[in-house]
ZASEPA-63574 format. One record per residue (C-alpha): residue number from 1; residue in three letters; chain; x, y, z. Coordinates in Angstrom, 1 decimal, always signed. Layout:
<sites>
pos;code;unit;east;north;up
NUM;ALA;A;X;Y;Z
...
</sites>
This chain:
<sites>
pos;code;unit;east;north;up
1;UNK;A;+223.5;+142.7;+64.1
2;UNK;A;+222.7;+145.1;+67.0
3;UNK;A;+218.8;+144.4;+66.5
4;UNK;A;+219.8;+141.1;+66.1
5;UNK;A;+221.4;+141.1;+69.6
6;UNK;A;+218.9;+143.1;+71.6
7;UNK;A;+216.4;+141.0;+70.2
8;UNK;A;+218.4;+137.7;+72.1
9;UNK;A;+218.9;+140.2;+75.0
10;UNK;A;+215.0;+140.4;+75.3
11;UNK;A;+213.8;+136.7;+74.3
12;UNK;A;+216.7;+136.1;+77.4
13;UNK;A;+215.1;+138.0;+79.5
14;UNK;A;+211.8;+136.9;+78.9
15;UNK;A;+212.6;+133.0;+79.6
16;UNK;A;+214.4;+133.9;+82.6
17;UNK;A;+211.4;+135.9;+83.9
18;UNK;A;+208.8;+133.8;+82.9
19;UNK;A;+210.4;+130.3;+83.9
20;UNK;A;+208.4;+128.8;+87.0
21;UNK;A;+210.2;+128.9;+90.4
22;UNK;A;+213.3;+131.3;+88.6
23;UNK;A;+213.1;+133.4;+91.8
24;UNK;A;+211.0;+132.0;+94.2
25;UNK;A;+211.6;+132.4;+97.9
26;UNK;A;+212.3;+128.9;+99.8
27;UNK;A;+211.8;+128.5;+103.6
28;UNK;A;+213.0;+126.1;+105.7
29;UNK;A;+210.6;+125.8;+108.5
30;UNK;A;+212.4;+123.9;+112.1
31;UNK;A;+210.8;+123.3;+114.9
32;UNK;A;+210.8;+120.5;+117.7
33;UNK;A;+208.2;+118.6;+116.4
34;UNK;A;+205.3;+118.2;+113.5
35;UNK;A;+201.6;+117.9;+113.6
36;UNK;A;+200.8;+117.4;+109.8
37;UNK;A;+196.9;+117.3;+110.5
38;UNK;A;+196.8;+113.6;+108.6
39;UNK;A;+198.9;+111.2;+111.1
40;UNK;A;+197.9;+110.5;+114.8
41;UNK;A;+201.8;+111.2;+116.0
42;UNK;A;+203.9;+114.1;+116.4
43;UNK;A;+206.5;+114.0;+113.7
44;UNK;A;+210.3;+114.5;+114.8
45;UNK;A;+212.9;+115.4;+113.1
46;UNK;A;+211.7;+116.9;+109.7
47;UNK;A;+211.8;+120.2;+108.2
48;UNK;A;+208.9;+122.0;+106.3
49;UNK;A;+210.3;+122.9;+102.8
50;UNK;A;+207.6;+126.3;+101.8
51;UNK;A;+208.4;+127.5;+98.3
52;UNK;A;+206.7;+131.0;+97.0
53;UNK;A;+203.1;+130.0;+98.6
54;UNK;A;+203.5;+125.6;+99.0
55;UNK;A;+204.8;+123.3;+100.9
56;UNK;A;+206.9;+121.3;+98.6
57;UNK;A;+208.5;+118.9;+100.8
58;UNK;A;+208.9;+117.9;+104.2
59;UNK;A;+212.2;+116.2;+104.9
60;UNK;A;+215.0;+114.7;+107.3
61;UNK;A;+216.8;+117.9;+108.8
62;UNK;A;+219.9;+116.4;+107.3
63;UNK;A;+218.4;+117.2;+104.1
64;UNK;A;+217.4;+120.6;+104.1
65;UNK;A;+218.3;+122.3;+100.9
66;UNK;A;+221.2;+124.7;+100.9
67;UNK;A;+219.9;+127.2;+99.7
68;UNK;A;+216.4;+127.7;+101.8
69;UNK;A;+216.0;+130.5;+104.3
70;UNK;A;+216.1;+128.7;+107.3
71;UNK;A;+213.7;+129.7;+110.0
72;UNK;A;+214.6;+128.2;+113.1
73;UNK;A;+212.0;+127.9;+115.8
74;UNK;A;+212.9;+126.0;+118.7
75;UNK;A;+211.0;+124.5;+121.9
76;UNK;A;+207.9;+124.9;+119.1
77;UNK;A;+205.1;+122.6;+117.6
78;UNK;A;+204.5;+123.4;+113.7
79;UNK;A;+200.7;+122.7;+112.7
80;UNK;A;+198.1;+123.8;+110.1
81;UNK;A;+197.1;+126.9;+110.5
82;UNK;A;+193.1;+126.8;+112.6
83;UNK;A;+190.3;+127.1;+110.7
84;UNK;A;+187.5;+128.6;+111.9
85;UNK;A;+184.0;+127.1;+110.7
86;UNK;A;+181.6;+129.5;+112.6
87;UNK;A;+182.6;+133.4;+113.2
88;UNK;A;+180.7;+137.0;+113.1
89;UNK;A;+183.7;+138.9;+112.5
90;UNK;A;+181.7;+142.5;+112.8
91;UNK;A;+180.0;+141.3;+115.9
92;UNK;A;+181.9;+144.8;+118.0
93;UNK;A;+179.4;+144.8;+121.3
94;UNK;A;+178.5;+141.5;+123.9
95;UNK;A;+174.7;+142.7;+123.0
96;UNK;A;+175.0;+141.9;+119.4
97;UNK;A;+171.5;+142.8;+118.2
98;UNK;A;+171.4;+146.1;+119.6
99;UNK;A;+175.0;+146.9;+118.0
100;UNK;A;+173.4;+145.9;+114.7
101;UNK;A;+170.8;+148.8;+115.3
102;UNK;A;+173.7;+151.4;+116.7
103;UNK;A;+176.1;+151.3;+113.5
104;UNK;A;+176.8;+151.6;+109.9
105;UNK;A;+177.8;+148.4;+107.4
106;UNK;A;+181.0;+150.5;+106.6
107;UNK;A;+181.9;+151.5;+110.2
108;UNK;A;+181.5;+147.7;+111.4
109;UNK;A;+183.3;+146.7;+107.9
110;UNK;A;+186.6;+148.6;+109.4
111;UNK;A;+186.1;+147.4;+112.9
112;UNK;A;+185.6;+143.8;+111.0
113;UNK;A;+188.9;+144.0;+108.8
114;UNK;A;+190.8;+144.7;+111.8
115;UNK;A;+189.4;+142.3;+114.0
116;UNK;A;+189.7;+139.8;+111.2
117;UNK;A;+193.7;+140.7;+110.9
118;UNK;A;+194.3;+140.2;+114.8
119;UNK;A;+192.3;+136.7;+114.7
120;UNK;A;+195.1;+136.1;+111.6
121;UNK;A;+198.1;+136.7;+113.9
122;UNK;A;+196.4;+134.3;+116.2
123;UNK;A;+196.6;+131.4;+114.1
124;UNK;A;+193.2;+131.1;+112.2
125;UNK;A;+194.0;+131.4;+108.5
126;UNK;A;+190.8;+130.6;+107.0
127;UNK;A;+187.5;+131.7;+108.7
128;UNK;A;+183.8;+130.6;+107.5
129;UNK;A;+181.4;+132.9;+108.3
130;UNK;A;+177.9;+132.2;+109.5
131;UNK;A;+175.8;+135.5;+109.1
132;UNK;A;+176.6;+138.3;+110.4
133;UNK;A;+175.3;+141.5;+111.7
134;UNK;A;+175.6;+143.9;+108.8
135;UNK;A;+172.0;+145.0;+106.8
136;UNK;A;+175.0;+144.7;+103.5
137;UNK;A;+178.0;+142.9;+102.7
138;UNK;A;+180.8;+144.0;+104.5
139;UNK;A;+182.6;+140.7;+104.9
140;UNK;A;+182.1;+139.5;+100.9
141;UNK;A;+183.6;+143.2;+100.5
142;UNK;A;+186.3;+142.4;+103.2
143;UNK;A;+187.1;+139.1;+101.3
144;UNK;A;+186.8;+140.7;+97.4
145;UNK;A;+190.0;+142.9;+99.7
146;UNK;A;+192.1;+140.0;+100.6
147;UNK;A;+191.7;+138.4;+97.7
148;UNK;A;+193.3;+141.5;+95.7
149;UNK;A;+196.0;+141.4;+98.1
150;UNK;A;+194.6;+145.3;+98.9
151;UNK;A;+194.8;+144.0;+102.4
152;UNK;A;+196.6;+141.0;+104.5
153;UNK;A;+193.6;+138.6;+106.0
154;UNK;A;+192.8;+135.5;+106.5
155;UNK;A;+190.8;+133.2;+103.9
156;UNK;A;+186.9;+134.1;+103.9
157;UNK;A;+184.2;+132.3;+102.5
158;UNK;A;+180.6;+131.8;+104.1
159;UNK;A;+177.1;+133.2;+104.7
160;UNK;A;+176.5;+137.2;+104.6
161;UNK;A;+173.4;+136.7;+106.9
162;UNK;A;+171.3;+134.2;+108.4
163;UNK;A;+167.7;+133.7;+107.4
164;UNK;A;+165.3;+133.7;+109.5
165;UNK;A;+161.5;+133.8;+109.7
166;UNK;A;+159.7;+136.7;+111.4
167;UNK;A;+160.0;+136.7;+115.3
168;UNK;A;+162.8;+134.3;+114.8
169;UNK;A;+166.6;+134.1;+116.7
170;UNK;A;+167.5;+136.5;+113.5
171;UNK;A;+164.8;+139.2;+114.0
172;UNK;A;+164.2;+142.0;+116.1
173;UNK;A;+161.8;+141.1;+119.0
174;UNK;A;+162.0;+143.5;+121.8
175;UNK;A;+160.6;+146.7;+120.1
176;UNK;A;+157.1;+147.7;+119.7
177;UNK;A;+155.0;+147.3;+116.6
178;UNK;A;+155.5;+151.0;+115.9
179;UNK;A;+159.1;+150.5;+115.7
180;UNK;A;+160.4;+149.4;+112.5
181;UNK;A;+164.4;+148.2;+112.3
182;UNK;A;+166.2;+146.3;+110.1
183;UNK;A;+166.5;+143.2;+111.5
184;UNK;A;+170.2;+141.6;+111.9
185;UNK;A;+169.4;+138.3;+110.2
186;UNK;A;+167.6;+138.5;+107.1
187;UNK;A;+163.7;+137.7;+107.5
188;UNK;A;+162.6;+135.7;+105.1
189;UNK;A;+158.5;+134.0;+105.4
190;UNK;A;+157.4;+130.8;+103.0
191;UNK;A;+159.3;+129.1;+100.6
192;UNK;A;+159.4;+131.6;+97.9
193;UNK;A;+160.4;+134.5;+100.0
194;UNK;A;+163.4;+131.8;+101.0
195;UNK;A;+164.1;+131.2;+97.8
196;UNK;A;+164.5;+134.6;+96.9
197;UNK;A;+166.5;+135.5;+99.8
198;UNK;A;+168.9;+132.7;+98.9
199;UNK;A;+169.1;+134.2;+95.2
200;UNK;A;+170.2;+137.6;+96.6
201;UNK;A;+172.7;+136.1;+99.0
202;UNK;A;+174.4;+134.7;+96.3
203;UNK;A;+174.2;+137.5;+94.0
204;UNK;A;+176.3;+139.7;+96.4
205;UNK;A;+179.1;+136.9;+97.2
206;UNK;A;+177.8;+134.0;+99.9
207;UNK;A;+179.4;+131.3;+98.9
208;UNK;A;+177.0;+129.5;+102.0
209;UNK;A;+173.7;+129.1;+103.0
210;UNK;A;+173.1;+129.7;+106.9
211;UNK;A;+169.5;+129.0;+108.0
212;UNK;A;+168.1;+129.6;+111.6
213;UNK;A;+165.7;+126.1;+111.5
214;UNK;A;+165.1;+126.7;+115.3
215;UNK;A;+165.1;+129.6;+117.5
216;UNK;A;+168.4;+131.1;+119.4
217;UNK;A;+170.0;+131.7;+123.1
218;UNK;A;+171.5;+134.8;+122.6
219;UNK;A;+168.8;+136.6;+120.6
220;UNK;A;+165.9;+138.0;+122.4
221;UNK;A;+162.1;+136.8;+122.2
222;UNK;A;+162.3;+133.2;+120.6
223;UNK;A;+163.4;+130.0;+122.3
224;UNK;A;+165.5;+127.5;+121.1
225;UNK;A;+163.6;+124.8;+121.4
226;UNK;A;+161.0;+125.6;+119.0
227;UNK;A;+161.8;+124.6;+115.1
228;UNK;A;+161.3;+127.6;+113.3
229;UNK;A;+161.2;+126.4;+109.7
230;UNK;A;+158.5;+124.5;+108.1
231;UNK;A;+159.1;+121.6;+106.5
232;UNK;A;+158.0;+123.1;+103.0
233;UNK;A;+160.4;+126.2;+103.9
234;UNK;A;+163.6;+123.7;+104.5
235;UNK;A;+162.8;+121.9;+101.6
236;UNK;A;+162.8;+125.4;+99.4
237;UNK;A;+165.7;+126.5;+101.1
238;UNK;A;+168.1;+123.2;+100.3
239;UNK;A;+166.7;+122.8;+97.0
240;UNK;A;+167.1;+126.5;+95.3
241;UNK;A;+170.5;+126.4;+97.5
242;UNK;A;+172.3;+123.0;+96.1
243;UNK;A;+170.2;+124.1;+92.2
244;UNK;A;+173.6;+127.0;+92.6
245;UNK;A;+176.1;+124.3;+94.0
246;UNK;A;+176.0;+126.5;+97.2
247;UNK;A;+176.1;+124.6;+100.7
248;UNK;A;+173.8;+125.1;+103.3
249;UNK;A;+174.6;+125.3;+107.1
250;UNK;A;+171.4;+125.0;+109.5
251;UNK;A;+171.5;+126.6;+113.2
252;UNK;A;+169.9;+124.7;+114.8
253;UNK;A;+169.4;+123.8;+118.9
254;UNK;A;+166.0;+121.9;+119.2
255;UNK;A;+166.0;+118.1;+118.4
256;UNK;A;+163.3;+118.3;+115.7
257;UNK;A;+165.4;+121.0;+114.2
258;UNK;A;+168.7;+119.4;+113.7
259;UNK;A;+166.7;+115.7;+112.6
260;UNK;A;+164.4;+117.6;+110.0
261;UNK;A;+167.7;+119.9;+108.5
262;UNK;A;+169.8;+116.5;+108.5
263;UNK;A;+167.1;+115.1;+106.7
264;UNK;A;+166.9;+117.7;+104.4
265;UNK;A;+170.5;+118.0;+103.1
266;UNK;A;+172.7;+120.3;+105.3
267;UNK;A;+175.7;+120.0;+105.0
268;UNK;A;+176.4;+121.4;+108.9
269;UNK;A;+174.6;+121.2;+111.5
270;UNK;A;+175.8;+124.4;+114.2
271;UNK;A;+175.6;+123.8;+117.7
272;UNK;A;+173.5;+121.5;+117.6
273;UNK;A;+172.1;+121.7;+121.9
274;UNK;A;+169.4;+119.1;+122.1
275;UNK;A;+171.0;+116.6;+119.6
276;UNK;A;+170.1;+112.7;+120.6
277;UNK;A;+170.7;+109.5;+119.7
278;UNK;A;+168.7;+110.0;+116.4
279;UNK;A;+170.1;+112.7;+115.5
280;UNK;A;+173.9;+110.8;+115.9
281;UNK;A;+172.5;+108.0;+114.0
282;UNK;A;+171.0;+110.7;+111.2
283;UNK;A;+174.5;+112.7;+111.1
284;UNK;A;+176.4;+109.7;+110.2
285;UNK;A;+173.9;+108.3;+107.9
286;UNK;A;+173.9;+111.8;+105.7
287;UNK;A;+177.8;+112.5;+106.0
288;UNK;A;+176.7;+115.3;+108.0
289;UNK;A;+179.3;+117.5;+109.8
290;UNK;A;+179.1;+119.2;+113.2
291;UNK;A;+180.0;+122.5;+114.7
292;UNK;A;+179.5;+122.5;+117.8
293;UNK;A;+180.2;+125.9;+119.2
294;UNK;A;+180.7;+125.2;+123.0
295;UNK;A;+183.1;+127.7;+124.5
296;UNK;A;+180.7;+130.4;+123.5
297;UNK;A;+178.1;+129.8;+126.5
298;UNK;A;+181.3;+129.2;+128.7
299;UNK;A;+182.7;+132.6;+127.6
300;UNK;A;+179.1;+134.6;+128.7
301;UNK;A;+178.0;+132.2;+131.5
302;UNK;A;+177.2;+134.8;+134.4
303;UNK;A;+178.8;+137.5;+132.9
304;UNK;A;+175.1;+139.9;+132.9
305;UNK;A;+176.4;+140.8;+129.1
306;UNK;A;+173.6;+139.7;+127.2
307;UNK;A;+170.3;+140.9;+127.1
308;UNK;A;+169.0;+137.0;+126.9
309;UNK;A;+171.1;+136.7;+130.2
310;UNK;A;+169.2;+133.7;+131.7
311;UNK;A;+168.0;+132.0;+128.7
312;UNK;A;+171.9;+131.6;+127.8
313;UNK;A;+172.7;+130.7;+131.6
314;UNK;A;+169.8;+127.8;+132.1
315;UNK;A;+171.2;+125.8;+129.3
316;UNK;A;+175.1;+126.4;+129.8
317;UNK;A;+174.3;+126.0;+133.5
318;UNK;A;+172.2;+123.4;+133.6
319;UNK;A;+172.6;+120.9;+130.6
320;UNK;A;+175.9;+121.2;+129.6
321;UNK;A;+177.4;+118.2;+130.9
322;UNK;A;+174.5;+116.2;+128.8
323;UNK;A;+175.3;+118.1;+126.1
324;UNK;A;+179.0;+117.1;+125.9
325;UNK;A;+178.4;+113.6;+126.2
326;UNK;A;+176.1;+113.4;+123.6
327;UNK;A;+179.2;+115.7;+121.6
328;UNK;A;+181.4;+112.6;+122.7
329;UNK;A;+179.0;+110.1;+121.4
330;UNK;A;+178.9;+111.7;+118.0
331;UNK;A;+182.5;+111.6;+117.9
332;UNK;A;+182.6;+108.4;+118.7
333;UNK;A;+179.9;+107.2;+116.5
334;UNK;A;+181.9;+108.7;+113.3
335;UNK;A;+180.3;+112.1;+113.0
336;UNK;A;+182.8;+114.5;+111.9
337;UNK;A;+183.4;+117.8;+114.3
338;UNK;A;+184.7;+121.2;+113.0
339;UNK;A;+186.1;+124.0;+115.1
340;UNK;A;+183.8;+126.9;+115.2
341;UNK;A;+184.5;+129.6;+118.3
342;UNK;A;+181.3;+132.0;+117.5
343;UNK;A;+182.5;+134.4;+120.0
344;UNK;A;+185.5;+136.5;+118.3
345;UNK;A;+183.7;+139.6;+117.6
346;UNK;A;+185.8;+142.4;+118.3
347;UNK;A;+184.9;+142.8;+121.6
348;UNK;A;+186.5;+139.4;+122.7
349;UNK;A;+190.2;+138.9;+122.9
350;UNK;A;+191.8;+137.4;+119.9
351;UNK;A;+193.4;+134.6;+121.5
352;UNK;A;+189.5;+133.7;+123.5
353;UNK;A;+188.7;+131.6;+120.1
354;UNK;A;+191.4;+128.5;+120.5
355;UNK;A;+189.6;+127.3;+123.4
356;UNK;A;+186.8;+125.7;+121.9
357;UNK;A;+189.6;+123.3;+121.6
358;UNK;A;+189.8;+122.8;+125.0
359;UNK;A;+186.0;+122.4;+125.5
360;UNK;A;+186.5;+119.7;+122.6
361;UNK;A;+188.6;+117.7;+124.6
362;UNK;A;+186.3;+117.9;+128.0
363;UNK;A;+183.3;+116.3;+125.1
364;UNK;A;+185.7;+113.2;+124.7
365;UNK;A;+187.9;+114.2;+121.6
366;UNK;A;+191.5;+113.3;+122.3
367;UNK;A;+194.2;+116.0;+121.6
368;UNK;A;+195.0;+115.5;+117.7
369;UNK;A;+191.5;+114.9;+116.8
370;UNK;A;+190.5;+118.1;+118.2
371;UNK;A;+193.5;+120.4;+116.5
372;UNK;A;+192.2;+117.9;+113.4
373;UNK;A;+188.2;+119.4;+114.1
374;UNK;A;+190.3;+123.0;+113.8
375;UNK;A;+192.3;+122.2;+110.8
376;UNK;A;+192.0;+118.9;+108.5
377;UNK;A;+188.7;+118.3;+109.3
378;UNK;A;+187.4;+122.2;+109.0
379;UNK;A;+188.6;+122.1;+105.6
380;UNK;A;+186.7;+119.3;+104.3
381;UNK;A;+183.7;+120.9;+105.7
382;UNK;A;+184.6;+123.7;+103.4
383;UNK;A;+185.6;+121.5;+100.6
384;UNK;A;+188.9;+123.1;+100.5
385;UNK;A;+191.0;+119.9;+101.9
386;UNK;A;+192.6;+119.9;+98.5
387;UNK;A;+194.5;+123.3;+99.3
388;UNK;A;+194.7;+123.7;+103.3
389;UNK;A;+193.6;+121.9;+106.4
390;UNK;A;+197.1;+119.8;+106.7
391;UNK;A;+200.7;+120.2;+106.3
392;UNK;A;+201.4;+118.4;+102.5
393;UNK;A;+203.4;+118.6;+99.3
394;UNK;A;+201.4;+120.9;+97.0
395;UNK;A;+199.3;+122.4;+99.8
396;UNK;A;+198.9;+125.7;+100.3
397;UNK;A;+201.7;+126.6;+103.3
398;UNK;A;+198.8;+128.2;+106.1
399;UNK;A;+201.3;+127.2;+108.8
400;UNK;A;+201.5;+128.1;+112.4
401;UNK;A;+204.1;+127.8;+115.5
402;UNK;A;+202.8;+127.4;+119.2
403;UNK;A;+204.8;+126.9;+121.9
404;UNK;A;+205.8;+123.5;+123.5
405;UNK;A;+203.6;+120.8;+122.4
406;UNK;A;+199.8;+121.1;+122.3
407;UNK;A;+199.1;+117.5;+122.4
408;UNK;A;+200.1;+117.6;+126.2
409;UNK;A;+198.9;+121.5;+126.8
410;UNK;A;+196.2;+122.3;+124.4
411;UNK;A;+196.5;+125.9;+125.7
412;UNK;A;+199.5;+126.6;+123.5
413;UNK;A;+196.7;+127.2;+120.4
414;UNK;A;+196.0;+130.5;+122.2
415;UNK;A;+199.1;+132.1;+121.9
416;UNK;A;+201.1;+131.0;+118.3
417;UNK;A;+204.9;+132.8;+118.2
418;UNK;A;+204.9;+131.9;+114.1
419;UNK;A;+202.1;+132.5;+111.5
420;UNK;A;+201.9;+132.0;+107.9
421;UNK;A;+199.5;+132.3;+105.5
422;UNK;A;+200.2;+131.2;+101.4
423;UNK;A;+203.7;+131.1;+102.1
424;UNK;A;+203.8;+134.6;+103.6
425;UNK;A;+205.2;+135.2;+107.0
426;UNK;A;+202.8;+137.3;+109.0
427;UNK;A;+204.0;+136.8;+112.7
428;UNK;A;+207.4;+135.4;+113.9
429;UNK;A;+207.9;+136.6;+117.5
430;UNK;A;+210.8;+134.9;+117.8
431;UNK;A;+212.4;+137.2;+115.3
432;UNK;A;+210.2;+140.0;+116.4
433;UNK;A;+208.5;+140.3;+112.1
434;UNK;A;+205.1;+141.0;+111.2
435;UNK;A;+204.2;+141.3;+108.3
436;UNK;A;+201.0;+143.4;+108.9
437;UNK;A;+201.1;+146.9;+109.2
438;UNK;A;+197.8;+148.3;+110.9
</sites>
């Protein structure tokens, strides 16, 4: 009988423990208003229901369950929390090429990690990056991290370098013949050289493709407005890339560039400087997305920070007002725009990134659709609108606070007083809790 009993004891136990929800940790989220990242109004008068890491409900504030934590944070707006679709997290110096040459993948994999947990309490929960800096794979290490809860971070996925061809925006240019360096992007010449490059991202964790189709502005000794790829190289480069179910997102500035990588399959087209009305026409045809990437040249405009100085400053200076109507008439013409900042390295403030919004708005965007080009509509970029992008029953609960209403002061992205990420509280100001420890 006492085996008997112990045996009961333990099957008890063992239902208890294993039943779903037994002990799970309900929050009541309340704040003066709701952008969900679906609807085109601010919801009043509802609560955001979070159990262990989903949102399970979102109801009346008369019916918020008894026994939920309630987290009360008043003259606030809750939203998704930003994504990011184009970053360099170990980016640590303005002069980013010459960095690459001055430091080590594991220093800049510490410098990234941090910088990647300060852009986290800043309100960007997931973060796609585009190539990076780093001859290994400090950010597919950085992610394997977060994703074994070893560290707190935001959501990676993306590119661990940028191909490029020789004396393209991803190589070295400005050292003798003499001289040989490891180039920041990875240098890859004819189709089977791409296609082998593309093999080796993926073998060490990109879960993207980022090609450079056309020279850079921030890169010494290529111009922009020159196609780099060949047409035989983009087609090698989207075909051994979708063979692996692995997207591709082409950098590209010059016109023929962004036509030819539309053309080609891309799912994203970045920055995208000399885009016309083809190239609108092409982007809606192919279900092609957009990133943008404006605030960048506004960020380094004049500043004497980059070696390519005037190269950045004659287009930012001189064409950006054409450039932002063309962004307004893609927007208009259906073509979906994503929130990438491509600036917050470590050496830019944290809080530097939420106004690409801003620079959205100026293009013709109203309010909600650019926080939607920052969270709902960055997430179907990434494919991941099933899980995160909006504020929905069964979605992952990435959920942020900012003060007063954005939809009337679109500054309030820059400074959230309430971040969560899967359910976990990782900045609530108002209560003075982080849940980071650096």
């Amino acid at each position: 009988m006492p085996r008997l009993k112990a045996l009961c004891t333990l099957v008890i136990v063992l239902v208890i423990s294993l039943s779903p929800n037994t002990y799970a940790e309900q929050y009541a989220l309340i704040s003066d208003g709701v952008i969900d990242g679906i609807s085109n109004d601010l919801l009043k008068n509802k609560a955001v229901i979070v159990t262990d890491s989903k949102v399970t409900s979102i109801v009346d504030l008369t019916k918020i369950p008894n026994d939920a934590i309630r987290i009360d944070l008043p003259g606030t707006t809750l939203m998704p929390g930003m994504i990011n679709a184009h970053e360099h997290p170990l980016l640590y110096k303005d002069d980013y090429q010459s960095g690459h040459l001055q430091s080590s993948s594991a220093y800049k994999a510490l410098l990234g990690l941090s910088n990647l947990q300060r852009l986290l309490k800043a309100g960007w929960t997931t973060i796609r990056v585009m190539g990076d800096g780093d001859v290994y794979y400090a950010n597919q290490d950085i992610r394997r991290t977060i994703d074994e809860g070893v560290f707190i971070g935001p959501r990676l996925t993306g590119a661990a370098h940028y191909i490029s061809i020789t004396g393209g925006g991803g190589d070295i240019n400005y050292f003798s013949p003499e001289q040989q360096v490891i180039a920041d992007g990875l240098i890859a010449d004819g189709p089977d050289e791409i296609r082998k490059a593309i093999r080796k991202e993926i073998k060490y964790g990109s879960d993207w493709i980022k090609i450079m189709v056309t020279g850079a502005f921030m890169s010494v000794g290529d111009d922009p407005r020159n196609v780099a790829f060949s047409p035989e190289e983009l087609s090698a480069a989207i075909e051994e890339a979708s063979r692996q179910n692995i997207p591709v997102a082409a950098h590209a500035h010059a016109t023929a560039g962004i036509n030819q990588a539309v053309i080609a399959g891309v799912r994203s087209i970045e920055h995208g400087s000399y885009l016309d009305e083809e190239s609108i026409a092409l982007m809606v045809e192919h279900q092609t997305y957009y990133v943008p990437t404006i605030y960048v040249g506004d960020y380094y405009a004049n500043s004497g920070k980059l070696l390519a100085q005037s190269k950045n400053d004659d287009f930012y200076l001189s064409f950006r007002d054409d450039w932002l109507q063309m962004i307004g008439k893609a927007h208009r013409a259906g073509v979906k725009i994503a929130v990438g900042s491509d600036l917050c390295g470590s050496a830019v403030e944290s809080h530097a990134c939420a106004r690409e919004f801003a620079t959205l708005i100026e293009a013709g965007l109203s309010p909600m659709d650019a926080i939607k080009a920052g969270t709902s509509v960055g997430a179907e970029l990434l494919q991941w609108d099933d899980q995160i992008g909006s504020i929905e029953v069964d979605k992952l609960a990435d959920i942020i606070a900012v003060p007063g209403n954005p939809l009337v002061d679109i500054s309030a992205l820059e400074k959230p007083v309430f971040v969560m990420k899967n359910g976990q509280i990782i900045v609530n100001t108002l209560e003075s809790y982080s849940a980071i420890s650096n």
